[in-house]
Legacy VTK file of the C-alpha trace (Angstrom):
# vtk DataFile Version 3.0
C-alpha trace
ASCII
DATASET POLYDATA
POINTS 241 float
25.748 20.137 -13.756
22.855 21.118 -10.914
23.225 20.883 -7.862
22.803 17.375 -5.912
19.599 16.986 -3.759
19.710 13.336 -1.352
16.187 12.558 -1.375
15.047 10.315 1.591
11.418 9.823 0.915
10.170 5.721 0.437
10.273 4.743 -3.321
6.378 4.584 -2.890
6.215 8.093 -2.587
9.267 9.478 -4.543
8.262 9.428 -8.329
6.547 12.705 -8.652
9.418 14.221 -6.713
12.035 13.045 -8.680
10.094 14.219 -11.614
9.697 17.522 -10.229
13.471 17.795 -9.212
14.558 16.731 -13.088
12.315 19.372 -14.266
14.750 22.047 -12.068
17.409 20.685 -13.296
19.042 18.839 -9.847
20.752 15.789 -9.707
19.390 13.450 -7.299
20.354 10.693 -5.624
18.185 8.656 -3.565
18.139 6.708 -0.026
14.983 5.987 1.277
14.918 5.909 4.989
11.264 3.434 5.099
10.902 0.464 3.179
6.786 0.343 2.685
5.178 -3.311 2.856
1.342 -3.721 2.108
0.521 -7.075 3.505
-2.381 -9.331 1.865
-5.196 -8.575 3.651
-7.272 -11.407 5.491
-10.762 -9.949 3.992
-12.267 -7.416 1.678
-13.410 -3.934 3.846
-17.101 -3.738 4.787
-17.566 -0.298 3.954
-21.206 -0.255 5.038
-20.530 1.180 8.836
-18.639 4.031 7.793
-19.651 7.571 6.409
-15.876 8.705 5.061
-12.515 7.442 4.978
-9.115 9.812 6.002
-5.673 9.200 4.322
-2.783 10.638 5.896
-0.589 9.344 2.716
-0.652 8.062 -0.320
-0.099 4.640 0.883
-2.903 4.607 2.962
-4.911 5.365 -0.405
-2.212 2.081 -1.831
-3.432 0.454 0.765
-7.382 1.118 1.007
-7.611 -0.169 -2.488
-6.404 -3.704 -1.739
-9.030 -3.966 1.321
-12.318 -2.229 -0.993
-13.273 -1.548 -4.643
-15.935 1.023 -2.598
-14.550 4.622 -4.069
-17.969 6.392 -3.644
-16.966 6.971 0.034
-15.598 11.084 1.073
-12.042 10.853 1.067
-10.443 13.374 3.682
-6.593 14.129 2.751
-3.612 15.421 4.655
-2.577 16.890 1.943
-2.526 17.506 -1.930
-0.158 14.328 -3.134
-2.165 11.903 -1.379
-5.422 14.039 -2.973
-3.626 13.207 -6.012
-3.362 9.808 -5.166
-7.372 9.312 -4.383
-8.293 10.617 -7.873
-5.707 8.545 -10.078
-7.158 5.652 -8.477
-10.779 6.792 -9.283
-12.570 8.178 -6.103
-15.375 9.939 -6.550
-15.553 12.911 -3.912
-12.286 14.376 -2.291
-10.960 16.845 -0.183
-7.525 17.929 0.785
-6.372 19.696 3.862
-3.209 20.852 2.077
-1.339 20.848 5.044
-0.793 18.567 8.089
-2.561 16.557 10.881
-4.105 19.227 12.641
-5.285 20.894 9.255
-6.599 17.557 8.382
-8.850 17.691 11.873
-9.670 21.027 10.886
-11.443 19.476 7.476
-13.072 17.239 9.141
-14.524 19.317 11.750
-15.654 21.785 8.909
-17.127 19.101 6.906
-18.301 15.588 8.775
-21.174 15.929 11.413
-19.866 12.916 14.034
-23.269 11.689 14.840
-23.666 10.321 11.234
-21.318 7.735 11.469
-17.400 6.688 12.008
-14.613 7.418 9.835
-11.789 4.877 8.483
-8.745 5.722 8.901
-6.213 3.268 6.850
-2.237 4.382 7.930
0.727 2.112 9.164
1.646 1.056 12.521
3.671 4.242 13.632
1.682 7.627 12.863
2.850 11.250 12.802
0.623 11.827 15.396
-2.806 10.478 16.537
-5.818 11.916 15.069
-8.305 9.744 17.067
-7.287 11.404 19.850
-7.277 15.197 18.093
-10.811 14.327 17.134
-12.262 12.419 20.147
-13.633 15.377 22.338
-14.909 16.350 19.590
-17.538 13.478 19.191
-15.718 11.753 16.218
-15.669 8.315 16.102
-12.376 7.043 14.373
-11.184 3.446 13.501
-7.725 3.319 12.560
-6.087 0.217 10.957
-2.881 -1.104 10.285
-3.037 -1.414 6.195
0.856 -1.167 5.857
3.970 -1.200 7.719
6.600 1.589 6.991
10.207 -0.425 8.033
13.237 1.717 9.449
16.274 1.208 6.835
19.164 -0.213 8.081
21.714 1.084 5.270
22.578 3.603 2.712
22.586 2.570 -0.788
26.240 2.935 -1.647
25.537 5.923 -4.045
23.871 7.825 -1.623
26.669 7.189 0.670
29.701 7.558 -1.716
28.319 10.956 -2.329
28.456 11.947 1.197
31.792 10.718 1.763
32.697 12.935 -1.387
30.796 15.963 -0.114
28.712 16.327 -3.905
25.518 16.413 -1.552
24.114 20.012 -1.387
20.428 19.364 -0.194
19.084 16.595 1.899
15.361 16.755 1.745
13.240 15.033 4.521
9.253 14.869 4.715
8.960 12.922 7.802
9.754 12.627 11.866
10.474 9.361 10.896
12.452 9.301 7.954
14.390 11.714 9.786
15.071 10.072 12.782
16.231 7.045 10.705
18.648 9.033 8.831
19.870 10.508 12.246
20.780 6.750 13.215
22.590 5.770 9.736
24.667 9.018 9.955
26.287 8.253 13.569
26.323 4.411 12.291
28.726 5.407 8.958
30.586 7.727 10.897
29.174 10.660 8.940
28.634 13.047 11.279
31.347 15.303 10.137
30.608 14.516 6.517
27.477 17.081 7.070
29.221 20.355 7.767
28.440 21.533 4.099
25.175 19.841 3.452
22.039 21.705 4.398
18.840 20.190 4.986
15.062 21.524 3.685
12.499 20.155 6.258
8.239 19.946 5.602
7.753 21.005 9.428
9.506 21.660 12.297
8.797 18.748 13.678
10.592 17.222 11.154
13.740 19.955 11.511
13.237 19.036 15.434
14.680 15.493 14.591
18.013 16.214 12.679
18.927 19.221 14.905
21.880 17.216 16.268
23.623 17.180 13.712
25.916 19.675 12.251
24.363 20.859 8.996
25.947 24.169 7.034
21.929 25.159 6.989
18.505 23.677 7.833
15.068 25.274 6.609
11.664 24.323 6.817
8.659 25.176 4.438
6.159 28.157 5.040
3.250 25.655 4.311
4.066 21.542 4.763
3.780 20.692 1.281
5.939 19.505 -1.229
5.292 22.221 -3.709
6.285 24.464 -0.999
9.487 22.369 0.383
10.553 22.569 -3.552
9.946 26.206 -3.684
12.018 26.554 -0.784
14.822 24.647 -2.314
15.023 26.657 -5.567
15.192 29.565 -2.737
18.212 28.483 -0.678
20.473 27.068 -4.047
19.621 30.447 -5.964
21.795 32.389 -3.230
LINES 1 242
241 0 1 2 3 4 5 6 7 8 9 10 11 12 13 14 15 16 17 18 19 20 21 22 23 24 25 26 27 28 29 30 31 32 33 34 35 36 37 38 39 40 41 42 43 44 45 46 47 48 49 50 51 52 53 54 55 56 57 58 59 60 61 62 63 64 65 66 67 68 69 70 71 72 73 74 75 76 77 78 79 80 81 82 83 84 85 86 87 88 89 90 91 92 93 94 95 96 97 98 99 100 101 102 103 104 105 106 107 108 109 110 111 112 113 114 115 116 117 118 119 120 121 122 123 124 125 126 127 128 129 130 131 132 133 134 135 136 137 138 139 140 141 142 143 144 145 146 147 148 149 150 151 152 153 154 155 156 157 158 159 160 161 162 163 164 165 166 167 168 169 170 171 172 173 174 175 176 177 178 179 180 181 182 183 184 185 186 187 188 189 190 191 192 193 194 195 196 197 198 199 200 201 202 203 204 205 206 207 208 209 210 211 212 213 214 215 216 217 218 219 220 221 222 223 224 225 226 227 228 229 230 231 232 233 234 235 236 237 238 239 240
């Protein structure tokens, strides 16, 4: 049998993963540390004001497509999943950052003159970091709403917790501040901390590593580039040796 990987992404965003990791040949178990909620909305989207729309996740894309049926819009991405995300639900022009917040603002700045018009920016309540404000010197003109709300778990599933207790977990993968900060919390709640000693963690950033570094993992790594393809390279690196 492979190795074990503990993936903590929301089940929104977890199916190509999973994929990806069956293809290596890992076991996986899963515990999602946000529970993703897309609330009706009150009214369709007038489009009309705006000149592009920015995704910082898939479910921001999720989300856009229960306020609009307008895809004709520019859709700026974070990165290549959500890119992935825009063009299985039909948009017509897209570009991906392939990388993080500030490489976002960096596509923007290279392709959206601010004095045409405002962007819409579609995310949940809590952010990875506030790209109105990145942007704002700049000229840009960014409306952020609140399309879904990304909810802190308050448990482990019991499999993904029986295989702690049993030490089987080799790999805990995290792609967020805030999925790992909410691990962080169910870890001192179970009394795991001690349960970790063997366990190393892959990380898409440092600012992701930055949030489990107080705990006592055998390793922790983060990816050259924050990207999945990358964080799954980086995996296949660290198991091989």
């Amino acid at each position: 049998m492979g190795p074990l990987v503990l993936n903590t992404r929301p089940d929104t965003d977890s199916a190509e993963l999973l994929a990806a990791l069956d293809t290596r040949g890992y076991r996986h178990v899963s515990a999602p540390m946000l529970q993703i909620a897309f609330p009706e909305p009150e009214k369709p989207l007038d489009t009309a004001p705006y000149q592009g729309l920015i995704f910082t996740s898939a479910n921001g894309v999720r989300a856009f497509v229960r306020l609009s049926d307008d895809l004709s819009l520019p859709a700026l991405c974070v990165g290549d999943a959500t890119a992935r995300m825009c063009r299985e639900l039909g948009f017509e022009h897209i570009r991906s950052a392939n990388g993080d917040i500030h490489d976002l603002a960096a596509l923007i700045r290279g392709n959206i003159d601010p004095a045409t018009g405002p962007l819409f920016h579609p995310a949940a309540r809590k952010t990875a970091g506030d790209l109105g404000q990145i942007l704002r010197e700049d000229g840009y003109q960014i409306d952020r709403q609140t399309v879904y709300e990304a909810h802190a778990s308050t448990e482990l599933p019991q499999d993904a917790l029986d295989a702690l207790i049993r030490h089987d977990v080799d790999t805990v993968l995290f792609f967020s501040p805030r999925t790992a900060e909410t691990f962080v919390k169910l870890v001192h709640s179970y009394k795991l901390d001690g349960d970790l000693a063997g366990v190393s963690a892959i990380c898409l950033s440092p600012a992701v590593q930055s949030r489990i570094s107080n705990l006592t993992w055998h390793r922790t790594h983060v990816a050259s580039q924050p990207t999945q393809e990358y964080l799954l390279s980086l995996l296949d690196q660290s198991l091989s040796k």
